[in-house]
N, C-alpha and C positions, 0 to 999 in steps of 0.2 A: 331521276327527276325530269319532268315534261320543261320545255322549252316552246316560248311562245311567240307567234308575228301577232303586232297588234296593227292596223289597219283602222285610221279613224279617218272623219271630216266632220263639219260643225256638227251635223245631227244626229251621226252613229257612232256607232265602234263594233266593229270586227273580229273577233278573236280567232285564228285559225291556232290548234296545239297541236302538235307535231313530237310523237314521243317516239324515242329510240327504241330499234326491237329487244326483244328479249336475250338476241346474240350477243350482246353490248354497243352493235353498229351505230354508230354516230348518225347524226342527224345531216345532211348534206346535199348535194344534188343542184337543179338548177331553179331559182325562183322567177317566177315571171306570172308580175298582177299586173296584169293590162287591164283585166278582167271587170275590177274596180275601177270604175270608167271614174266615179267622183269621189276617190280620198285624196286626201290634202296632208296625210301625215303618217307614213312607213316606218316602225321601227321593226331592224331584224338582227339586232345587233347579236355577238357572242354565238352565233350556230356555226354549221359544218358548210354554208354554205358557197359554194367555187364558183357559178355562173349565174349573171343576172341577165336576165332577161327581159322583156319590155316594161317601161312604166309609164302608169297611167298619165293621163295628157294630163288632170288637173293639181299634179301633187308640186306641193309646196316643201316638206321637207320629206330627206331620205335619210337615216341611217342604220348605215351597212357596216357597222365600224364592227372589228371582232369576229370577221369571218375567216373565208377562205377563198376569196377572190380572185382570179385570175383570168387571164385569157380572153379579155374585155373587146369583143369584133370591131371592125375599123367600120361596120354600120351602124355601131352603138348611137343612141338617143336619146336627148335628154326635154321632158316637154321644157317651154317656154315659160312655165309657172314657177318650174322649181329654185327656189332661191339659197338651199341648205342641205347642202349633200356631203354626205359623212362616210368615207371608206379609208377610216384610219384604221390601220392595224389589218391592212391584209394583205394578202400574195403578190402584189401586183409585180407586173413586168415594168422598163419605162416602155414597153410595145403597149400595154394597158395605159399609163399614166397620159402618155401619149391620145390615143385613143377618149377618152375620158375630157381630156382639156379640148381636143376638136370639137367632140359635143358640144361644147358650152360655147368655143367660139363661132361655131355654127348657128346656133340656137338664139345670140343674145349680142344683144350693141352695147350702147354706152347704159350701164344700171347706178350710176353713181348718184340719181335721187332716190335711189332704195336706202330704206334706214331701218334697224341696223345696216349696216353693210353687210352682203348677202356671202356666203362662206363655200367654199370649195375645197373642203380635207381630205386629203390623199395623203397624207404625213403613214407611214408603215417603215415597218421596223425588220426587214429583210436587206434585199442587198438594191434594188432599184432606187434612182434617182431621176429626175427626166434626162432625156437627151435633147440634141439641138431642137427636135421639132418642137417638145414638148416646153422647153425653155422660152421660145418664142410667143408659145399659145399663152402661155402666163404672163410673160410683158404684156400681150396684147390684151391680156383678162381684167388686169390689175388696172392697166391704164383706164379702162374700161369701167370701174369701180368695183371689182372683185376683190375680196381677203381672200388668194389662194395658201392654204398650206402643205407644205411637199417636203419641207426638211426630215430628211431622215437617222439624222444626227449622224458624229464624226466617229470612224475608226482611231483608236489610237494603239501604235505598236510600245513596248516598252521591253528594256531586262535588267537584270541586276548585273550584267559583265559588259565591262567598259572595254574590254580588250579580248583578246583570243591567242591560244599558245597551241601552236600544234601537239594533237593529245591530249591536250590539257581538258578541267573537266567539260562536260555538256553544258552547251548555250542552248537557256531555255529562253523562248521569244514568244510573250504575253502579248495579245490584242482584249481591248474593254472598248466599250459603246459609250459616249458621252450621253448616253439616251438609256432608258431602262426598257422592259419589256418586249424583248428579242425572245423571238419564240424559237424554243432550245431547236436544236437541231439545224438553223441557219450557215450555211457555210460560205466562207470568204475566201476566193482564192487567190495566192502568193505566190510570187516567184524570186530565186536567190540568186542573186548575180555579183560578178567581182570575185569569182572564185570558178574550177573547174569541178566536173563531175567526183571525179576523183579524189577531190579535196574532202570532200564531206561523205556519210554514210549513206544519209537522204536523200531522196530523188532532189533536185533544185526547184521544182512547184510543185503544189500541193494546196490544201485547203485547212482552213482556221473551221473548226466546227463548233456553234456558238452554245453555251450550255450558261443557265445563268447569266448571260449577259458577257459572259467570256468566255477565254478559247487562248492555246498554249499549242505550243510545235516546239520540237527539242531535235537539236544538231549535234553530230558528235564530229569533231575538225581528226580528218588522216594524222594518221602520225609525222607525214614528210607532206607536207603542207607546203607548197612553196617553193620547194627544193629544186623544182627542175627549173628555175630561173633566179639568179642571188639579186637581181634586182627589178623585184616584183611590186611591192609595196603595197600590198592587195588587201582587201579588205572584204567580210561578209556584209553585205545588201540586201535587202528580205525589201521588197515593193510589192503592193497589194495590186492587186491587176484589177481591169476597167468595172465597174465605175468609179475605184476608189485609187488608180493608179498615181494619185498626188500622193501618197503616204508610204512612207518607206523609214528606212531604220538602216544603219551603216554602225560596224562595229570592226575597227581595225584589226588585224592581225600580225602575231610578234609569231615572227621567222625563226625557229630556235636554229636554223643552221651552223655550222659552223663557220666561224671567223672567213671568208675567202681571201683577205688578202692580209700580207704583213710587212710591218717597216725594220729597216737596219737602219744604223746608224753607229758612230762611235759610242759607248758609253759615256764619254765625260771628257773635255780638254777645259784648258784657261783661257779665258779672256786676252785677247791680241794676238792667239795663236791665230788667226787667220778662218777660212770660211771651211763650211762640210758639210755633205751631202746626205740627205735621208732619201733612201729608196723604196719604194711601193712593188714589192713581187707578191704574182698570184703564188697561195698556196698547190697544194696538187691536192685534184678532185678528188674524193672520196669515190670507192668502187660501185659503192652503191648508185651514186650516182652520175656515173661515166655513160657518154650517150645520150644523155638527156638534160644536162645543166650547159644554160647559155649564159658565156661570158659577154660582159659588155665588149661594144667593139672601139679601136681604134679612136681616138679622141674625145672617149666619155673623161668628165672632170670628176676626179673625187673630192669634197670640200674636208675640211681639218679646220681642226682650232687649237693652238696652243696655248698653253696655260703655265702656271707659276714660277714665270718671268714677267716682266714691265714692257713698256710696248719700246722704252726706248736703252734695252736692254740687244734687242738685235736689232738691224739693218732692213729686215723685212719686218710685212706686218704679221699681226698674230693668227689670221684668217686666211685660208687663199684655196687653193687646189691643186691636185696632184693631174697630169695631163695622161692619161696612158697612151701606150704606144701598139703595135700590133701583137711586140708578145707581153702585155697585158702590164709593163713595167711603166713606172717614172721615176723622179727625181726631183728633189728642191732643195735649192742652198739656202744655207743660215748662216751667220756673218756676227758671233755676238761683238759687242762693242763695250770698251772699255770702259766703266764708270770713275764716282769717287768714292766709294765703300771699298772697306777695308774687310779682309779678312770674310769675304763673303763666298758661303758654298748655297747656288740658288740647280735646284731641280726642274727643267726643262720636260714640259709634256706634253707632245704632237699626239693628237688624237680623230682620228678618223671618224666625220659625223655620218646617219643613218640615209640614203639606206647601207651602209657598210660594215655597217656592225661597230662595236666599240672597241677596234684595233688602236693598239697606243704605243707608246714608244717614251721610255726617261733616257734623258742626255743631261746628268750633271755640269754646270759650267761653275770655273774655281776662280773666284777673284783674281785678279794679275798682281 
């Protein structure tokens, strides 16, 4: 099927058709009507086309929406006539979008007794936004009385796992367009952070490649995830790199390590016997990983909480921390205290909160 420019102004109309070769080659290349010294009204929408080149001094509207645009020169030119220029839906860079809004601030002052108000679409569905200059040129357009649009709609990342287990199955991490009509093959690129190379199978960036409108990337977490520090607290981080570096996605990860540290304590005394001590000793490293697991040092707090006793059941409170010392020990006294219950057998449970894992400890105490 032929594909057509149509080319008017009040007295004529223009038709140039431009039909793809027999090869299947696409219609493309660079257009440039200067030539049409007096049309007032360019449409070229939906072709193959990537570079525009000059337009006539007396045109009023332009569009160029549905190409293939790009690469817009920093001598780009816009005449003074035109008040509706349309390159939604194409390539651009923000070095184009940029580019593009200089024109017009070049070319034009205050237009805000123009009515309608005169329109400026650059809105496309790749990965360009403007940058600083180009953001500037827009305040100054607008204030100016221009309707610029340039929104390219929002990434958003999403998945169905709230959590991560080393080994556990594959994290698959969805990005969708608040916008439709993302022309397939667009890619986004990402990067994972809050974790080591090592940790995952995946390179840590990479690109989101758009199909549809969306686009998926799958992680597989090492099996010792974590391992070579008990107190990491680490989490996968997937951020979209510039222009879209505001958006990012954080999904914790659960440490299957084992337990590193454990309590002693008496199993069980009575009430009035007097005070006793629960102790915090590191385990011994596992072989696997000797050489490469760092212990906390020398005056990290471990916090606890005990449970199924009353707060005025012992002497201390129910909350606190254990202090470690340089060989990785500590110590806390408990002090239960006499009540008025009879005949009472209450189960004492000191429980070490995360990140420590859920080491516990029962110490019956016997009515007196």
């Amino acid at each position: 099927m032929s594909k057509s420019i149509s080319i008017t102004n009040p007295d004529k109309i223009v038709s140039l058709v431009l039909e793809p070769r027999g090869d299947g080659a696409k219609i493309g290349g660079k257009l440039d009507l200067s030539i049409f010294t007096n049309v007032t009204r360019i449409d070229v929408s939906d072709l193959e086309i990537s570079e525009l080149g000059e337009l006539p001094s007396k045109l009023i509207n332009f569009n160029g929406s549905g190409n293939k645009l790009t690469n817009i020169p920093s001598t780009f030119s816009v005449p003074n006539s035109l008040t509706n220029f349309n390159l939604n839906k194409n390539n651009l860079t923000t070095t184009d979008i940029e580019h593009i809004l200089l024109a017009f601030d070049t070319a034009y002052g205050d237009v805000s007794a123009i009515s309608p108000k005169p329109i400026i679409d650059i809105s496309q569905f790749g990965n360009a936004v403007p940058n600083a200059a180009g953001l500037a040129y827009i305040a100054t357009l607008e204030t100016n009385g221009w309707n610029v649009k340039y929104n390219p709609g929002e990434y958003v990342l999403f998945t169905d796992t709230l959590n991560l287990s080393e080994a556990g199955p594959d994290i698959v991490i969805n990005i969708s367009r608040t916008i439709s009509d993302i022309p397939d093959g667009t890619t986004v690129d990402y990067e994972v952070s809050g974790i080591q190379q090592d940790d995952v199978a995946q390179p840590l960036t990479g690109s989101f490649t758009m199909n549809d409108n969306v686009g998926s990337a799958t992680f597989s977490i090492a099996k010792d995830f974590g391992t070579d520090k008990y107190l990491e607290g680490e989490s996968f981080i997937m951020t979209l790199l510039a222009p879209h570096e505001v958006t990012s996605i954080s999904i914790p990860i659960v440490d299957t390590t084992p337990a590193p540290y454990q309590l002693t304590a008496v199993n069980s005394l009575s009430e009035g016997e007097g005070s006793f001590t629960i102790t915090l000793t590191h385990t011994s490293i596992p072989v696997e990983h000797q050489g490469s697991t760092t212990l906390p040092p020398a005056g990290t707090q471990v916090p606890y909480a005990i449970t199924g006793i009353q707060e005025e059941d012992i002497a201390e409170d129910l909350t606190g921390f254990f202090t470690l010392d340089a060989n990785q020990t500590a110590t806390i006294t408990i002090t239960p205290l006499v009540d008025s219950n009879i005949n009472e057998v209450e189960t004492m449970v000191i429980t070490l909160d995360a990140p420590f894992t859920a080491v516990s400890k029962e110490i019956r105490i016997f009515d007196q």
